[in-house]
C-alpha positions in Angstrom: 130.1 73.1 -108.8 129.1 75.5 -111.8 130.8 73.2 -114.3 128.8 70.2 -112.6 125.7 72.1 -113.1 126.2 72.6 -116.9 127.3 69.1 -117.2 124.0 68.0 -115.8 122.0 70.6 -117.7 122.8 69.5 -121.2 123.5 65.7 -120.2 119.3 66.2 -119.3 118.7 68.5 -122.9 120.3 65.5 -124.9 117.9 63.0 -123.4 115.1 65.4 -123.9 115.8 65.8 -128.0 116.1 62.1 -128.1 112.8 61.8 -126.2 111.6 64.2 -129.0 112.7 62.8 -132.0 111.6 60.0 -131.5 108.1 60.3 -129.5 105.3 59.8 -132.0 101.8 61.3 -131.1 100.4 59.4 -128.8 103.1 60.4 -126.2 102.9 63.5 -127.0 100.6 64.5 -124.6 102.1 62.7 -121.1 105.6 64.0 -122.7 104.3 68.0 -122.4 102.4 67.6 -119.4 105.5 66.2 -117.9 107.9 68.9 -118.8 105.4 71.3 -117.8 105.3 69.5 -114.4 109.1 69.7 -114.0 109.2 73.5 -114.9 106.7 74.2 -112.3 108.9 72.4 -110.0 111.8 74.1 -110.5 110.3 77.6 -110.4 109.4 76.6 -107.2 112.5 75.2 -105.9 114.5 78.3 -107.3 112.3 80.7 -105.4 112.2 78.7 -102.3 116.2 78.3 -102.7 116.3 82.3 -102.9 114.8 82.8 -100.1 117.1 80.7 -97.9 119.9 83.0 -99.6 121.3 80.3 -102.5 121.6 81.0 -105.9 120.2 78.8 -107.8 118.5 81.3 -110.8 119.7 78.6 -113.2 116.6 76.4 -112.4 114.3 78.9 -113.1 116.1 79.4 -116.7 115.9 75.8 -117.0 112.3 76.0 -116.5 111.7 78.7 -118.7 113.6 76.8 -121.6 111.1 74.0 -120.6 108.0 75.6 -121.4 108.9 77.4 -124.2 109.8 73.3 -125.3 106.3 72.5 -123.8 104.8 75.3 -125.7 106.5 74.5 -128.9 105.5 70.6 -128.8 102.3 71.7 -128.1 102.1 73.4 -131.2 103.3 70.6 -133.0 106.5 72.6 -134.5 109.3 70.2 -135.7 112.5 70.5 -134.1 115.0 70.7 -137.0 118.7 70.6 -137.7 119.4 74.0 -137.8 117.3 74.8 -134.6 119.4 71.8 -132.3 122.5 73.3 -134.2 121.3 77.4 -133.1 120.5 75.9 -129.4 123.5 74.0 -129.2 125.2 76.7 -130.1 123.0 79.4 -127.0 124.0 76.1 -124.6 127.4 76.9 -125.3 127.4 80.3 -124.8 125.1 80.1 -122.1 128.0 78.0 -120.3 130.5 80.2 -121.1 128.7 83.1 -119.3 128.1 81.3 -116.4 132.0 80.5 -116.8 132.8 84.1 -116.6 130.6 84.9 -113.6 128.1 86.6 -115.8 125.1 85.1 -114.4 122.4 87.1 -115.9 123.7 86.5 -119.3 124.0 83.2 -118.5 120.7 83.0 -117.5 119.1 84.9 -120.4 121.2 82.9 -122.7 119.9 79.5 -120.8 116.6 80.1 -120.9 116.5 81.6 -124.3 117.7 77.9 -125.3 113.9 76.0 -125.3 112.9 79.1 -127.3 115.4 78.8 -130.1 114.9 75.2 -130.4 111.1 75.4 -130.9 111.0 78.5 -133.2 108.6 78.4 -135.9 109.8 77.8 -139.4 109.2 80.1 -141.8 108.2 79.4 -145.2 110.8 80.2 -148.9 109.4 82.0 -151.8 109.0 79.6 -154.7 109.6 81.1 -157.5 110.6 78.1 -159.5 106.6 77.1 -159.5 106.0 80.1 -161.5 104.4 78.2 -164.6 102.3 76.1 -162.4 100.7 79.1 -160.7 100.8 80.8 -164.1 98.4 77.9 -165.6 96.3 77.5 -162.8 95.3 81.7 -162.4 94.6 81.6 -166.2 92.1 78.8 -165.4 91.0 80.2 -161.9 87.2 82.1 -162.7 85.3 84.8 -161.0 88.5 85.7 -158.5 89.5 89.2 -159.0 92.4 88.5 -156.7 93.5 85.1 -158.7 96.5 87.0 -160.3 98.1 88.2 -157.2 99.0 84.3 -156.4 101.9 85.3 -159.4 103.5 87.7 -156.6 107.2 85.9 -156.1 107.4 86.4 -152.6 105.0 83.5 -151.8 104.8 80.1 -151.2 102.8 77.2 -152.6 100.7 74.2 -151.7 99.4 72.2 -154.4 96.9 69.0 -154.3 97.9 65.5 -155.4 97.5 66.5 -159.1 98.4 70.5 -159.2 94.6 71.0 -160.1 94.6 73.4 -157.4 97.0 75.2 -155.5 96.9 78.0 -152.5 99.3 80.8 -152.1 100.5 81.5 -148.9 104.0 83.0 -147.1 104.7 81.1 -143.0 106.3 83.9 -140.9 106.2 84.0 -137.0 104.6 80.7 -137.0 101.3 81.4 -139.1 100.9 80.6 -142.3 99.0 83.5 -144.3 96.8 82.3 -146.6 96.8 85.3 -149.6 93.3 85.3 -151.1 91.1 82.6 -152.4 92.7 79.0 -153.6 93.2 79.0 -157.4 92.1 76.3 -160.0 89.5 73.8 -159.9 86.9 75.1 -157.4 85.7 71.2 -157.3 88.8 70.7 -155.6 89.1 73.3 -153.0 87.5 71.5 -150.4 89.9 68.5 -150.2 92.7 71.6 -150.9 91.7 73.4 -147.7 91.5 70.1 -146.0 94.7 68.7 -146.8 96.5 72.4 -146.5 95.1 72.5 -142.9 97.1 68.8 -142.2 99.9 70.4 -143.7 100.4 73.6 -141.8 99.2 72.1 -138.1 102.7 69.1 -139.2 104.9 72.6 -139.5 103.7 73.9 -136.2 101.6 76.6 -138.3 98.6 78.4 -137.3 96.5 79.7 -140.6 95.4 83.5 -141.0 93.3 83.9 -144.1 93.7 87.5 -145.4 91.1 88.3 -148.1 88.9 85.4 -148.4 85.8 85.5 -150.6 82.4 84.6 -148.7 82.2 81.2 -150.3 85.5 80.1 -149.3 85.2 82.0 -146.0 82.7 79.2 -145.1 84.5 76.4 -146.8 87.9 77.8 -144.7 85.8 77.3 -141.4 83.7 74.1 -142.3 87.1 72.3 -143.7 90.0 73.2 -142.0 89.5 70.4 -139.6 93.3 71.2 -137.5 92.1 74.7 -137.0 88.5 75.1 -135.4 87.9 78.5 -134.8 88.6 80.3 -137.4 86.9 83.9 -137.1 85.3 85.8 -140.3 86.3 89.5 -140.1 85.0 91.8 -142.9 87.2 94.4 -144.5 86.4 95.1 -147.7 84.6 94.3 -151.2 85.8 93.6 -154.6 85.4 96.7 -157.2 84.7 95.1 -160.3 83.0 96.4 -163.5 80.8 94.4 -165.4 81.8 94.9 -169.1 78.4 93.7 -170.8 76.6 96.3 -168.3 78.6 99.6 -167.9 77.8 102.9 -169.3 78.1 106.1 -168.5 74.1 107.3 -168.7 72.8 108.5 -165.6 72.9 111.0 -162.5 75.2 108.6 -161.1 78.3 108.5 -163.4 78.3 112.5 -163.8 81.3 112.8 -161.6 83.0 109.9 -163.6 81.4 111.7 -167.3 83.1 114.7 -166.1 86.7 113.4 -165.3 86.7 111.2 -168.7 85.6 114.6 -170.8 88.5 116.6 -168.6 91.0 114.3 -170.7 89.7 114.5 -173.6 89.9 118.3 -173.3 93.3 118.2 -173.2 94.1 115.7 -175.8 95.1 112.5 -173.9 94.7 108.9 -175.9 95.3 105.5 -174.9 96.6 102.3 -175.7 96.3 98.8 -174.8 98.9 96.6 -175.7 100.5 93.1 -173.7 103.3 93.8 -171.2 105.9 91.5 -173.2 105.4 94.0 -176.3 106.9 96.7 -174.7 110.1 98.2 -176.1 113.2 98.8 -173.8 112.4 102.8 -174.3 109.1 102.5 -173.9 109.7 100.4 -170.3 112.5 103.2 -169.5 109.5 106.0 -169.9 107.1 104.0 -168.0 109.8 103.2 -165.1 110.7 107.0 -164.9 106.8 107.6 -164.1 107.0 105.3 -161.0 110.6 106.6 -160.0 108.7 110.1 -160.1 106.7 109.0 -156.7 110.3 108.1 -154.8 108.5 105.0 -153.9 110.8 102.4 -155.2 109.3 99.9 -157.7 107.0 97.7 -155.7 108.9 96.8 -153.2 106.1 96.2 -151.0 103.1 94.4 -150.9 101.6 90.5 -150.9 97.7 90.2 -151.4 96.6 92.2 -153.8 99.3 93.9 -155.8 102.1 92.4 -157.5 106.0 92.8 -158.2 108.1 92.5 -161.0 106.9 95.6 -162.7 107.2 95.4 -166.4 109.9 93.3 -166.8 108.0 90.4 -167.8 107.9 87.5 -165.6 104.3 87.6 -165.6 102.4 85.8 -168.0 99.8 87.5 -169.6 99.7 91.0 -168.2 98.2 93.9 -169.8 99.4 97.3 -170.4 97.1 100.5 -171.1 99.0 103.4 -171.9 98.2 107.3 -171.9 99.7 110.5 -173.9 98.9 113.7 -173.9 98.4 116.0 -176.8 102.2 115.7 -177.7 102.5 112.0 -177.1 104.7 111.9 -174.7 103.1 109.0 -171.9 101.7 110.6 -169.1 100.7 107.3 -167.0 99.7 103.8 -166.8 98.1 101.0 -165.7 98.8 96.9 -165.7 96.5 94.4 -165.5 96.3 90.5 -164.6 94.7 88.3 -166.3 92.7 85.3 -165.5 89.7 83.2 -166.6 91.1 82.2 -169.7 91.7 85.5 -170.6 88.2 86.9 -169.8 88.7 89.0 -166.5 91.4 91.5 -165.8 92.7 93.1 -162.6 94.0 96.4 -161.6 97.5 96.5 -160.4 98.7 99.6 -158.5 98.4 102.4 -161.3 100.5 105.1 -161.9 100.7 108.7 -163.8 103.1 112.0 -164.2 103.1 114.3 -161.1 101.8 116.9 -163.7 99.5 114.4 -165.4 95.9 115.9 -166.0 92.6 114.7 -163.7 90.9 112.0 -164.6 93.5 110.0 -166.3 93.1 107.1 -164.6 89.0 107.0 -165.2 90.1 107.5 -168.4 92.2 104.6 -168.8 89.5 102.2 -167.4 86.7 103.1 -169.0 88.7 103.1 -172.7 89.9 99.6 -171.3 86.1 98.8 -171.0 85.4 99.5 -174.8 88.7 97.4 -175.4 87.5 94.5 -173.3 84.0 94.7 -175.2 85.7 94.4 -178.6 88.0 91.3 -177.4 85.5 89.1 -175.3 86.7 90.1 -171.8 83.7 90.3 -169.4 85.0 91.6 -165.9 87.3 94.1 -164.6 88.4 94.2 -161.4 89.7 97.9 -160.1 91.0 97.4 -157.3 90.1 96.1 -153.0 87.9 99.1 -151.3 88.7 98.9 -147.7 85.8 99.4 -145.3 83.9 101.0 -148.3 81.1 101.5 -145.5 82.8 103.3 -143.0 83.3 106.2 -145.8 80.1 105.9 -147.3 78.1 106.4 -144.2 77.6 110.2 -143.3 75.8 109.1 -139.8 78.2 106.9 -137.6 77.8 105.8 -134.6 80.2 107.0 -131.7 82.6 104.0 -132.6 81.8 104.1 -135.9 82.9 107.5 -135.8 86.2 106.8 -133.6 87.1 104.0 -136.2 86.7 106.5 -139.1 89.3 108.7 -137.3 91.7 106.1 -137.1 91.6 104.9 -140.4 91.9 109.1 -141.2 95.2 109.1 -139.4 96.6 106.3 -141.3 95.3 107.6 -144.8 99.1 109.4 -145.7 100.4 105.9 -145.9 97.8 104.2 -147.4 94.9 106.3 -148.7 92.0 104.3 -148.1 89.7 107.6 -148.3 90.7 108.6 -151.6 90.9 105.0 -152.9 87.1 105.0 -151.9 86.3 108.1 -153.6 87.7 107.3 -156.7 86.4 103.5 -156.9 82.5 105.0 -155.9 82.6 106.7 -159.7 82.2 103.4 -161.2 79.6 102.3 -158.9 80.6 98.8 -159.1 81.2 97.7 -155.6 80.9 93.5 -155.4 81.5 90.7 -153.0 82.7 91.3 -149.6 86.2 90.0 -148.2 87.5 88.7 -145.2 90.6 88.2 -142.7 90.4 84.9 -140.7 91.7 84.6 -137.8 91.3 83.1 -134.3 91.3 85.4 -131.2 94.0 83.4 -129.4 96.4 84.3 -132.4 95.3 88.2 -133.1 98.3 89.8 -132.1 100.9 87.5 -133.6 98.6 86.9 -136.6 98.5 90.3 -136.8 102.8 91.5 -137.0 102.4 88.8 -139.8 99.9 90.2 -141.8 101.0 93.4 -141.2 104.6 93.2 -141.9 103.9 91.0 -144.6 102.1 93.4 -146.9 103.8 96.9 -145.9 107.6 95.9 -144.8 109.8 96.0 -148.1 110.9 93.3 -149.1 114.4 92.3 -151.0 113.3 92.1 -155.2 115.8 88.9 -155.6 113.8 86.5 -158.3 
């Protein structure tokens, strides 16, 4: 009778993929609300069936498989090769379970089945579009985080003539949009369009992490297959106007004070283009980073980038700085973008023993630098709920959220970041998540694991 059972089970599952493949969308709908149907049914008929003492727990797997099928059609995700060849493959082991009288695993294994077919598709680094993206952040203006598209874990969607092209990375079945679109800005509107048609044929959801207010609006006004998307502030851009910063004033004492500390003990600097580095001089810088035990960039994906030094960015800066014996002491790299007028901060680094202020003193030397060679922006870095540090009366939550972003601050610092960035009294635009309130938690894991889990340096 058990071999009967299985018999009939995938004799119905090989209808149902045929069904599938070939239903286009205007059965779409009768198709779900049918399986649905015949889910409910047999959740019913198993728990009636267990009450009159018959085991029959292999309905209500099969009705499990049938919604996650239902669920996964709903969301439009494509059924693939690979997926029929994994559920095939949990059929088969489901039968042999139930073969060898282990029902539960037989169960599990059944109605695990609809969810390995419908599993979202993730989305393959491309770093093969390297000079594309290259071109297009050169051209890209007033985007601080344009240069972080170069970061070779993500993935790319360009328009009809590569005049514009979004950065993203598909995991758990949302696509995360990194930043703002880069290239024409005359052509982000059709971009977001067309990227929206795109990720709803995948069976993705969108999450925007770090949009710009402009595009935060164009993001909700254009992505027509994904209504809903909510604006959540968490942040602004840090970025110092080059034409308009000095150091005069009550307000840059503490920053006056940090650059003269350096000075006292003898630190210069240097600018000079990442590909001019020699192989000692990488070595040195390399043996800075390897001080911290934090690996070399292993982690991140909206705002900081990989490949460190080696290189495979176009265009990056380096400023250098040695103390009174000239050995280098630290460093910062920089992206560069609007045809080589705006720059933007990587992470930075510096000696364990390395003096105060050397960082403020790198940037503000950069500054005179810029001014000499016809850069006009700088962008320092993303300050993360700048408000939530800067206001010294909170409210009750205000005050619980401040605690919680406390807690966190060993592994990512936000409070220190803030204090340093409020020196150059240069805070800019704000900068937003969007999301959908359905999707928060799995949106979420994805952002989450996205920009802190490690990931494998293999391009």
């Amino acid at each position: 009778m058990r071999d009967e059972n299985m018999a009939v089970r995938t004799t119905g599952l090989t209808a149902y993929r045929e069904t599938v493949f070939t239903a286009g969308p205007s059965t779409r709908v009768p198709l779900i609300g049918a399986l649905v149907l015949g889910s409910l049914v047999l959740v019913w008929a198993a728990e009636r069936s267990s009450r009159e003492g018959t085991d029959h727990g292999w309905f209500l797997a099969v009705s499990v498989a049938g919604l996650f099928v239902a669920r996964g059609l709903h969301l439009r995700r494509p059924i693939t090769l690979p997926h029929l060849t994994a559920a095939t493959i949990v059929l088969v082991v489901a039968n042999f379970s139930y073969r060898a009288e282990h029902t539960t695993a037989g169960f599990f294994f059944l109605a695990a089945s609809g969810l390995v077919l419908m599993a979202p598709q993730g989305s393959k680094p491309q770093p093969e579009q390297l000079t594309r993206v290259a071109e297009l952040v050169r051209r890209t203006q007033l985007d601080p985080v344009a240069p972080f598209a170069l970061h070779s874990s993500k993935s790319y969607f360009f328009n009809a003539d590569s005049s514009a092209a979004i950065a993203y990375r598909a995991r758990l079945g949302i696509a995360v949009v990194a930043g703002d679109p880069i290239g024409d800005k005359q052509r982000f509107g059709e971009l977001v369009s067309e990227f929206s048609e795109f990720t709803s044929a995948h069976g993705w959801r969108i999450a925007v992490l770090g949009a710009s207010p402009e595009l935060t609006q164009l993001w909700q006004l254009r992505a027509f297959e994904h209504r809903g998307l909510h604006p959540i502030p968490i942040g602004r851009d840090v970025v110092v106007e080059v034409n308009d910063f000095d150091l005069v004033g009550r307000r840059f004492r503490n920053l006056r004070q940090a650059v003269s500390r350096t000075r006292n003990f003898g630190v210069t600097t240097e600018v000079l283009p990442e590909v001019a580095l020699t192989e000692p001089q990488r070595e040195d810088l390399l043996g800075i980073v390897d001080e911290w035990g934090h690996g070399r960039q292993t982690r991140g994906f909206s705002m900081i980038l990989d490949h460190l030094l080696d290189g495979r960015h176009p265009g990056m800066l380096v400023v250098l700085a040695r103390d009174e014996s000239g050995q280098v002491v630290g460093f910062q790299r920089y992206g560069v973008s609007g045809n080589g007028r705006e720059l933007s901060l990587d992470v930075p680094w510096r000696r364990r023993d390395a003096p105060n202020g050397l960082d403020e003193r790198m940037i503000v030397d950069l500054v005179e630098y810029a001014r000499a060679h016809g850069i006009t922006r700088i962008s320092l870095a993303f300050a993360a709920f700048p408000e939530l540090f800067g206001d010294q009366e909170r409210s009750r939550l205000g005050q619980l959220a401040y605690v919680a972003v406390r807690l966190g601050d060993p592994l990512i610092r936000l409070e220190s970041l803030y204090r340093f960035l409020r020196k150059f009294n240069s805070f800019s635009d704000k900068r937003f998540v969007l999301i959908r309130w359905r999707e928060v938690l799995i949106a979420a894991v994805a952002l989450l694991t996205l920009e802190f889990v490690p990931h494998r340096h293999e391009y």
